[in-house]
C-alpha positions as CSV (number, residue, x, y, z in Angstrom):
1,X,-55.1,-9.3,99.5
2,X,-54.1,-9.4,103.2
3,X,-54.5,-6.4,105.7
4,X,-50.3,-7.7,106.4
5,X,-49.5,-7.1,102.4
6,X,-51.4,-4.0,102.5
7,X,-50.3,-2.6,104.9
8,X,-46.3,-3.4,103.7
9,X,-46.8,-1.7,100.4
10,X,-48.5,1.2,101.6
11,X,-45.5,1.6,104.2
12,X,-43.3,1.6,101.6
13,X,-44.9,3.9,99.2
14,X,-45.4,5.6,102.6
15,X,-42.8,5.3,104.6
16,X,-41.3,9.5,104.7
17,X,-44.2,10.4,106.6
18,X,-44.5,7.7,108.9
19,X,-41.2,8.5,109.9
20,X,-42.0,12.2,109.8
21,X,-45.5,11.5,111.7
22,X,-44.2,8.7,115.0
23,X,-40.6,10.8,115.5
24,X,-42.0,14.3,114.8
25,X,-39.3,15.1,112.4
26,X,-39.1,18.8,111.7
27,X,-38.4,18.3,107.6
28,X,-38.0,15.0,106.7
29,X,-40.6,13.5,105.5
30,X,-43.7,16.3,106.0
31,X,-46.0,15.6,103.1
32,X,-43.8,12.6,101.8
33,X,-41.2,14.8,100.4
34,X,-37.5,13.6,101.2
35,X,-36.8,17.2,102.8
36,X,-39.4,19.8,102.8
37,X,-38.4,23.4,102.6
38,X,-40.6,24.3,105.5
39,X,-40.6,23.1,108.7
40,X,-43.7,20.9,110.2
41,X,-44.9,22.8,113.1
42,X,-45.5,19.7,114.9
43,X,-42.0,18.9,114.9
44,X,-39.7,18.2,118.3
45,X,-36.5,19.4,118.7
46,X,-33.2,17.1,118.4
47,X,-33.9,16.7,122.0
48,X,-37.6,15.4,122.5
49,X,-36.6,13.2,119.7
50,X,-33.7,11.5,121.8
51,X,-36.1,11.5,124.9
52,X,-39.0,10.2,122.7
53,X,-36.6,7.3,121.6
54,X,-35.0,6.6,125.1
55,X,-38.4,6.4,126.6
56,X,-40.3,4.4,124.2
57,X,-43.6,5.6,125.1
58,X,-44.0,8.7,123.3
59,X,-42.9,6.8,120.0
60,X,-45.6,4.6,121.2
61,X,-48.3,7.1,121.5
62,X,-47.1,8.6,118.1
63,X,-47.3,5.5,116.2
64,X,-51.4,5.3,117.8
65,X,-52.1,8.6,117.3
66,X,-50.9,8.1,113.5
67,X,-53.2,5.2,113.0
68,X,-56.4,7.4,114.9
69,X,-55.5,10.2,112.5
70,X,-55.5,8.3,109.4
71,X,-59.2,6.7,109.9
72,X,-60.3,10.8,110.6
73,X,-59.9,12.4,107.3
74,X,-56.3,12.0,106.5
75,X,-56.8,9.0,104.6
76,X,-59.8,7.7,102.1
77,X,-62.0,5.5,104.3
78,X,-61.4,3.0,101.8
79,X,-57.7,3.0,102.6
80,X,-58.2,3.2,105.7
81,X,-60.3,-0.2,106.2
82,X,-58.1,-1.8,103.7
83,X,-55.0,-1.3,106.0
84,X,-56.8,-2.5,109.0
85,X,-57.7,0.7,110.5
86,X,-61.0,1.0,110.4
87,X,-63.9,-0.1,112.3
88,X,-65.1,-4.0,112.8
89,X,-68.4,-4.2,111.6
């Protein structure tokens, strides 16, 4: 299997809190759950969202940071080398 296949089905199994984790989305998407009942704490408001889109960096630096955080715990190591994550031996 591919690291592109891979990482495709995981996004879509995935794909809530990718959203939740690269715009900071206050509910949607924390934990995978359509709409959680609490909010995440490291949710931005309607308008570091807007600036965060306009600006493209911060998405940018959300979308790394997601990708760091997953190969530190958040993920199986496994997982985390099967996606392409991990570290080239």
């Amino acid at each position: 299997m591919s690291v592109m296949s891979a990482r495709v089905r995981y996004g879509l199994k995935y794909w809530r809190l990718a959203v939740h984790l690269v715009f900071k989305t206050q509910y949607f998407g924390v934990n995978n759950q359509w709409w959680a009942p609490q909010p995440s704490v490291i949710g931005w408001s309607c308008r570091e969202r807007l600036w965060g889109i306009l600006t493209v960096m911060p998405i940018v630096r959300n979308y790394q940071s997601m990708k760091v955080r997953s190969c530190i715990g958040w993920l199986p190591q496994a997982e985390c080398e099967q996606l392409g994550f991990g570290s080239k031996h």
